[in-house]
C-alpha positions in Angstrom: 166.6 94.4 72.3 167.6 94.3 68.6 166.3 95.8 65.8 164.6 92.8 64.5 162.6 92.2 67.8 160.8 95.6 66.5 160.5 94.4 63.3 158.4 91.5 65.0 156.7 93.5 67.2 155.8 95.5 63.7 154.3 92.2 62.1 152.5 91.4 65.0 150.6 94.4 65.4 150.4 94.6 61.6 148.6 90.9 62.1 146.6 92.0 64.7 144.8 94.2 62.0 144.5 92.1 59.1 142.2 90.0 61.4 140.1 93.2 62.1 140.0 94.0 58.2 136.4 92.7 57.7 135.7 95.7 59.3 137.2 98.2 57.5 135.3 100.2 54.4 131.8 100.6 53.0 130.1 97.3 52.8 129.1 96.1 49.1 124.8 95.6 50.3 122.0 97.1 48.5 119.0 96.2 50.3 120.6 97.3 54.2 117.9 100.2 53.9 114.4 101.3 53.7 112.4 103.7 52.5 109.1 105.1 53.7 106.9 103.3 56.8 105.0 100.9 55.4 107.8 100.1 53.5 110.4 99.6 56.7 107.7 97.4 58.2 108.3 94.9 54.9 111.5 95.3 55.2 111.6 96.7 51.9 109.3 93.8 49.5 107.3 96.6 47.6 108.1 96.7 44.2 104.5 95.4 43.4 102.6 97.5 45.7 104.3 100.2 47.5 101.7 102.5 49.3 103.7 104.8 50.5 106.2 107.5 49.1 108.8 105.0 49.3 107.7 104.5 45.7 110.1 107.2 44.4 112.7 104.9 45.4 110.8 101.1 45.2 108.5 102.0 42.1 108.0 105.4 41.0 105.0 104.1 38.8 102.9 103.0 42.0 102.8 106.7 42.9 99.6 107.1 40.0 98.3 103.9 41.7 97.7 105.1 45.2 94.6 106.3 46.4 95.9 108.7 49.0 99.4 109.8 48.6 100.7 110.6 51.9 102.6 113.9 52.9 105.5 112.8 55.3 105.1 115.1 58.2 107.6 113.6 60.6 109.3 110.1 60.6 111.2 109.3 64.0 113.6 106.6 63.3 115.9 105.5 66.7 119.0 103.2 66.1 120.9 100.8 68.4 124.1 99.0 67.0 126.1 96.2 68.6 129.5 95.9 67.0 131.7 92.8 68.6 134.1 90.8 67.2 134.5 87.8 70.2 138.2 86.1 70.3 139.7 88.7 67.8 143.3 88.5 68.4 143.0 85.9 71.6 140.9 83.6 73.6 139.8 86.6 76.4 140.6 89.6 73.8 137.0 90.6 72.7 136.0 93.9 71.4 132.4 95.5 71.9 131.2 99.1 70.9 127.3 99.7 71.4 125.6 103.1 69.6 122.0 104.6 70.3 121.1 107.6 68.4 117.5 108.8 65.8 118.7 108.2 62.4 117.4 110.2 59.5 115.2 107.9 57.0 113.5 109.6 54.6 111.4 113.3 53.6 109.1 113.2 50.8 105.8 114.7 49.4 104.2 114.8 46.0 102.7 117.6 43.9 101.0 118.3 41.1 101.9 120.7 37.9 98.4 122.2 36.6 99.2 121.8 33.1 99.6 117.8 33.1 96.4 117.1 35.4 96.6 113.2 34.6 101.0 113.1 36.1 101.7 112.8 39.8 104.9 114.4 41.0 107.0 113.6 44.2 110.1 114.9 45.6 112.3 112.8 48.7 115.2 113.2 50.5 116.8 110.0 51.8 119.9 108.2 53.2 121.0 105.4 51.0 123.9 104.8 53.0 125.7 105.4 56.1 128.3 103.5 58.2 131.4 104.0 60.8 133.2 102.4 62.7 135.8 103.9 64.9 137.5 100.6 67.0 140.8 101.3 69.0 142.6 98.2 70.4 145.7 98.1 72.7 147.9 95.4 74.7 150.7 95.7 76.5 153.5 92.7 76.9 155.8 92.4 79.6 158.3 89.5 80.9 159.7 87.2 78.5 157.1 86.7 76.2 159.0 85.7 73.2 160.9 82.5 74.6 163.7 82.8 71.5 165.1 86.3 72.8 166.9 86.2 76.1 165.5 88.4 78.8 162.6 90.0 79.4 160.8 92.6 77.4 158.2 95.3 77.4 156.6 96.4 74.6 153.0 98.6 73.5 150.8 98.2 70.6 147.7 100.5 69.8 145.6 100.1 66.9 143.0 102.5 65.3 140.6 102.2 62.8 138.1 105.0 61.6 135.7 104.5 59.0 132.8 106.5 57.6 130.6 106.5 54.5 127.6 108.7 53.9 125.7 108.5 50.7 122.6 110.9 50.2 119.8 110.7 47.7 117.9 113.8 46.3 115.1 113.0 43.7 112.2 113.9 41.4 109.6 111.4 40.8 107.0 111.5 38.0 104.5 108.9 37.1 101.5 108.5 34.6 98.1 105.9 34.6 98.2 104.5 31.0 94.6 103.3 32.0 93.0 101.9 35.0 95.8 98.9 35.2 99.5 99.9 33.8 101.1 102.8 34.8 104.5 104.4 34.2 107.3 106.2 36.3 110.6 107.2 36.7 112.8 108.8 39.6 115.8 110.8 39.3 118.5 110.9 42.0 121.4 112.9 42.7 124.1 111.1 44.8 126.7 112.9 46.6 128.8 110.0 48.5 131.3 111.1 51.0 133.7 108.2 52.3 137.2 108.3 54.4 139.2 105.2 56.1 142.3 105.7 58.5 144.3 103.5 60.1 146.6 104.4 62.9 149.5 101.5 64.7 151.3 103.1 67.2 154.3 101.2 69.0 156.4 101.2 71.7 159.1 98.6 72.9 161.3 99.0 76.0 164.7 96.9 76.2 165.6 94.9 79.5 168.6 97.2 79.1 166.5 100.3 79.2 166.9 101.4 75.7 163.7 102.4 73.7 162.0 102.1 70.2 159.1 104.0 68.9 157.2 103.2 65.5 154.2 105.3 64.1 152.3 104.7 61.0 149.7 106.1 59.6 147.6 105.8 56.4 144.5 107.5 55.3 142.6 108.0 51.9 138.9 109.6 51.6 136.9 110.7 48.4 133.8 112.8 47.6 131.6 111.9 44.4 128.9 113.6 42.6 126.5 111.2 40.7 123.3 110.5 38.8 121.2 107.6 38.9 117.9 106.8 37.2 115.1 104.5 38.1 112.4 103.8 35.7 109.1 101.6 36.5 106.0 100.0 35.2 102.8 99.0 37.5 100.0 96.9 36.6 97.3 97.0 38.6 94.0 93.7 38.8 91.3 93.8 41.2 93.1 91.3 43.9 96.7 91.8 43.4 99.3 94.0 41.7 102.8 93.9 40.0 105.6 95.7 39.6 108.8 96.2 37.7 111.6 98.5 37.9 115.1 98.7 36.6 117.6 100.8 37.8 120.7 102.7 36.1 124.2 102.1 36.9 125.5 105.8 38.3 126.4 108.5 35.7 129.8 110.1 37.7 129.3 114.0 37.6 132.6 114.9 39.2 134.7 113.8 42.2 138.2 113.2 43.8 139.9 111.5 46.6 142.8 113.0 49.0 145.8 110.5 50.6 147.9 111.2 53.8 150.8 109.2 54.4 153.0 108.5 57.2 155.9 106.5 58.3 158.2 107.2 61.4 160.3 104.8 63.5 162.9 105.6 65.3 164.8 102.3 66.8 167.7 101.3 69.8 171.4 102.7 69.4 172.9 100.0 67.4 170.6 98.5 65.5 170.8 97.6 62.0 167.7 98.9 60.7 167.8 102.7 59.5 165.6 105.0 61.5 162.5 105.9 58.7 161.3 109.6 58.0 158.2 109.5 55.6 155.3 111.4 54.4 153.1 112.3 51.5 149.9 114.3 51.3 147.7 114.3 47.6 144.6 116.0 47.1 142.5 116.4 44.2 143.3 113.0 43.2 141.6 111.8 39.6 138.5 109.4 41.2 136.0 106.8 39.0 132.9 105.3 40.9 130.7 102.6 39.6 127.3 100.8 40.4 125.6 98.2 39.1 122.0 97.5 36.8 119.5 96.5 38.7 116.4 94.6 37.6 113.3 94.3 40.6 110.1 92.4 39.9 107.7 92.3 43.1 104.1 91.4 43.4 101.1 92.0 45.9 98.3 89.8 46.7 95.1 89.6 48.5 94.3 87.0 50.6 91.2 87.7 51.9 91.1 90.7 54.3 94.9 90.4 54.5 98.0 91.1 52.1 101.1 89.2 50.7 103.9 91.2 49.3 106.9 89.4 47.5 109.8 91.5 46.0 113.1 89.9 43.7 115.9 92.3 42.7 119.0 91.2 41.1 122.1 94.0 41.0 124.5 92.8 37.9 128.5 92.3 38.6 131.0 94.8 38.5 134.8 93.5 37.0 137.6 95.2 38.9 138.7 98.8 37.7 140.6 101.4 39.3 139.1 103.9 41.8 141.6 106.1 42.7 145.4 106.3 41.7 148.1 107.7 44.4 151.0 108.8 42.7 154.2 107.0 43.9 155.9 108.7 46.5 159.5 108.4 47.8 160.5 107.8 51.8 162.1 111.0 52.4 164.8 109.3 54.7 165.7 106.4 52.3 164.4 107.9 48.6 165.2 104.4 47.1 161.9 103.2 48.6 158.9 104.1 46.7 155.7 103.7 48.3 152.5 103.3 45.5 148.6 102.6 46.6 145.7 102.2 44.4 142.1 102.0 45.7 140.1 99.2 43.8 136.6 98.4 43.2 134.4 94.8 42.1 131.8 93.4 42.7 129.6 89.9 42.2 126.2 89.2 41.0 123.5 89.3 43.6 119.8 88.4 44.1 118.4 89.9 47.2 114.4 88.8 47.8 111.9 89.8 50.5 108.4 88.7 51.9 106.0 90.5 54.1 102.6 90.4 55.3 99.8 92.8 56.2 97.3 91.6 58.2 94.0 93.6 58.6 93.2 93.4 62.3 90.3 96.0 61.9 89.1 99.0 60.0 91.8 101.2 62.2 94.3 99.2 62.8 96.7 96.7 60.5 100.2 94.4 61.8 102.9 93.7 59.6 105.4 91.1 59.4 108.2 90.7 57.2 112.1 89.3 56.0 114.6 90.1 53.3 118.0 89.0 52.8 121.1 91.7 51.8 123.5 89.6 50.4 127.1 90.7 49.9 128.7 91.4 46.8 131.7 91.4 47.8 134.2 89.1 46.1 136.4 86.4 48.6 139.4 88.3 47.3 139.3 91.3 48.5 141.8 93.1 50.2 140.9 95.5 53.1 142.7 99.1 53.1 143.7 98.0 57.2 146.1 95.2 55.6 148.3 97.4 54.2 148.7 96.4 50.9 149.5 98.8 47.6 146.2 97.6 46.4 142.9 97.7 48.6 139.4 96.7 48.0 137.1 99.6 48.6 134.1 97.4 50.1 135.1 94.0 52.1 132.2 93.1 54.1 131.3 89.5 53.3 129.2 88.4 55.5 125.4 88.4 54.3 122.8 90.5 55.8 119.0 89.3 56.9 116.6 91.9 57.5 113.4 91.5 59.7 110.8 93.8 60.2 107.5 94.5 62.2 104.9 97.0 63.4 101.2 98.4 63.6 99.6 101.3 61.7 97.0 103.1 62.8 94.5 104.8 61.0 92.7 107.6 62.5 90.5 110.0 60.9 92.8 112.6 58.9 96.5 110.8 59.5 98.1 107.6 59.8 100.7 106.7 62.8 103.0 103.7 62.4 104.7 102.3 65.1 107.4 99.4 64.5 110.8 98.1 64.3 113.5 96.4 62.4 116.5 94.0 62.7 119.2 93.6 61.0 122.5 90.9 61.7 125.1 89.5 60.0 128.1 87.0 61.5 131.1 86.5 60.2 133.9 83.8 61.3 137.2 84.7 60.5 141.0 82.8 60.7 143.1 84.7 64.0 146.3 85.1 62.5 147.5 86.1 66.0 147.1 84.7 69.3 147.8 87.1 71.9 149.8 85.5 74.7 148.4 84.6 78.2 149.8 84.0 81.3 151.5 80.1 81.1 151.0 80.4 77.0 154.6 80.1 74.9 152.8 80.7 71.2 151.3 83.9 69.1 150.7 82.4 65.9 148.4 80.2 65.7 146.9 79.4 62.5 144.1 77.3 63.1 142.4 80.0 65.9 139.5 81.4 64.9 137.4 85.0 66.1 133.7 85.6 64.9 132.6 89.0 64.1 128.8 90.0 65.0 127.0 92.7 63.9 123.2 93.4 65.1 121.3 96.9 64.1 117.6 97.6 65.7 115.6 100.5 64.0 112.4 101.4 65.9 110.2 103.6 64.0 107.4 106.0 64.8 105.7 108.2 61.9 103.0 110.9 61.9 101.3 111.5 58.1 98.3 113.2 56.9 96.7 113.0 53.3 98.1 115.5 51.0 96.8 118.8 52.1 95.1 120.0 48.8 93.3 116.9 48.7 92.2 116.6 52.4 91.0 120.5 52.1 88.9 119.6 49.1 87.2 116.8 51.3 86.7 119.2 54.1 85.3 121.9 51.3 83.0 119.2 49.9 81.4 118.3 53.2 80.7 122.0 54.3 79.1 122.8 51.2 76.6 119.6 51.3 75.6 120.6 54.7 75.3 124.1 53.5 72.8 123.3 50.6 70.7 121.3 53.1 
């Protein structure tokens, strides 16, 4: 086997995970998430009349609007996740990875500050983003697969991907009741995002004549950012219906950096041509910017009879491309004529996300709700995914568009509410196979006009205990034992 039979084996397994790039980084969705239990159960289309304390992130003003501002006491939320990708890099070469696990959603609670009786106060914790992947792929070859080199050969490729991102919220939420219609608020977040992506190709290739190559790569980049977001809202509130507006600030970047690992080792057949490859590099503390976009939301609830409409719009503003993180240019320490640079990059497209959901009143105790958003994607066709290898990568490259549905029953017993429900989410994606894994009586790899679809499915099911705030419920409880006591 010659040195340039590795160099194809290289570009086929380099092939093999371009086509699994749509996988690979955070994905560029805003609404994927939400916030409190009504507010999961309408998949998210509150803006107008949030009841829950998912206003400190829907519409902070809502929270002088509520009658009884809940204290989240618990909030179970249990996720299942189908990732498969069917035909990925051939006609029987699917890949499936199922996950089951409680997911944290949100903690929040309100209180007051005795010298501005007329302000409500609230506080939450929540997840506004987290995602991995970790997909391995392998296929071994044997006999004479590629019909141009004589004899028969044997050869190994592995793949790995790893992703992760995890983005955590921590506000303050104040709001004010101009009079008995408008209101005024504004949340506060602190953002600490923490996001790595690795990608591992492993070869081996065996000679009919016994002699054998070895080629490992690896590449890895990860960054941690410190941030500041605001979110400022008006609520107006009429006797049948109520509206809402909010717009929210692109982040304000406290600090942050990114770290790089490098690697490069190959090791070919006595006699080749190619040079055997010795390379490395490891940076940390690397300089790191990180952008979001303005955001304007405009939602609405209505009552139609017993029952409720609610319809949310949001619309998140472009981003043009600008640098995230700059590696500096490193040389291959066996061949220091070959410089190696990579830049991480970052863009993003206009997008318009909207939701409807329904309440219907079923009795004094208990309520249903129905519901569907849509999460578009705005990520740009362009963009290159860190698996392609490229000195420039896209930092989100998810394309595919995201539809939320959402449903559930709350019950309302005397002292606490308990909401039981669920939530879907799925996206598909098809995508061009750029390789076509040989079967048995095949003679072709590449194959242009193949195609693999990648499908994505994620179930929440959610199950929430909540009681009225405490100093409020005690003063009901004080009230009723001192009427009986006068009588």
């Amino acid at each position: 086997m010659k040195s340039h039979r590795i160099l194809l084996i290289t570009t086929l397994t380099l092939l093999i995970a371009t086509s699994l790039c749509e996988l690979q980084a955070q994905s560029g969705h805003y609404w994927t998430n939400q916030y409190g239990t009504r507010s999961m159960l309408l998949s998210g289309s509150v803006i107008g009349g949030v009841e829950d304390l998912g206003a400190v992130f829907y519409n902070p003003a809502r929270l002088s609007q509520t009658d009884n501002p809940a204290f989240l006491i618990s909030a179970d939320v249990y996720e299942w996740q189908r990732l498969s990708i069917e035909n990925a890099v051939g006609q029987s070469a699917d890949a499936k990875r199922s996950s089951f696990g409680g997911v944290p959603s949100m903690a929040a609670g309100t209180f007051n500050l005795g010298f501005l009786p007329n302000h409500q106060f609230a506080y939450a914790v929540l997840l506004r983003q987290k995602g991995g992947l970790n997909f391995g792929y392998r296929e071994e070859f044997s006999g004479d697969i590629i019909e141009s080199f004589p004899g028969e050969e044997v050869f190994e490729g592995q793949i790995s991907i790893n992703s992760s991102t995890k983005d955590e919220w921590f506000g303050l939420s104040w709001s004010h009741a101009l009079n008995d219609v408008i209101s005024l608020g504004a949340s506060g977040f602190l953002s600490i995002n923490n996001t790595s992506n690795s990608t591992d190709i492993r070869l081996r290739a065996l000679s009919e004549a016994g002699s054998v190559a070895i080629y490992d790569f690896n590449r890895n980049i990860g960054y941690e950012t410190f941030g500041l977001i605001y979110k400022l809202g008006a609520a107006f509130q009429f006797d049948n219906s109520s509206w809402g507006i909010t717009l929210t600030t692109p982040r304000i970047n406290l600090k942050g950096d990114g770290n790089y690992r490098y690697q490069l080792y190959f090791s070919g057949i006595e006699g080749q041509t190619a040079e055997d490859t010795y390379g490395n590099s490891y940076q940390s503390g690397i300089k790191l910017k990180y952008k979001s976009p303005w955001a304007l939301g405009l939602g609405s609830s209505f009552k139609i009879g017993a029952n409720q409409m609610h319809i949310s719009a949001e619309y998140f503003t472009g981003i043009p491309q600008y640098r995230m993180m700059q590696v500096a240019g490193h040389a291959i320490q066996s061949n220091p004529d070959t410089v190696i640079n990579y830049s991480l990059v970052e863009s993003a497209r206009g997008v318009l996300n909207a939701g409807i959901g329904f309440e219907w009143f079923l009795n004094e105790k208990i309520s249903a709700y129905t519901s569907f958003s849509t999460d578009f994607s705005s990520v740009r066709n362009d963009a290159v995914g860190f698996v392609q290898l490229e000195q420039t990568s896209n930092n989100s490259t998810i394309r595919a568009d995201y539809y939320n549905m959402g449903g559930g029953i709350v019950l309302t017993l005397k002292g606490a509410d308990i909401t039981l429900g669920a939530t879907y989410l799925g996206a598909k994606q098809n995508f061009n196979r750029p390789v076509d894994m040989p079967e048995e009586g095949d003679d072709g790899i590449f194959d242009q006009d193949e195609t693999g679809t990648l499908k994505w499915r994620r179930w929440r099911f959610v199950f929430s205990f909540s009681v009225p705030f405490f100093k409020d419920y005690a003063k009901k409880l004080e009230d009723k034992y001192l009427k009986k006591d006068s009588n």
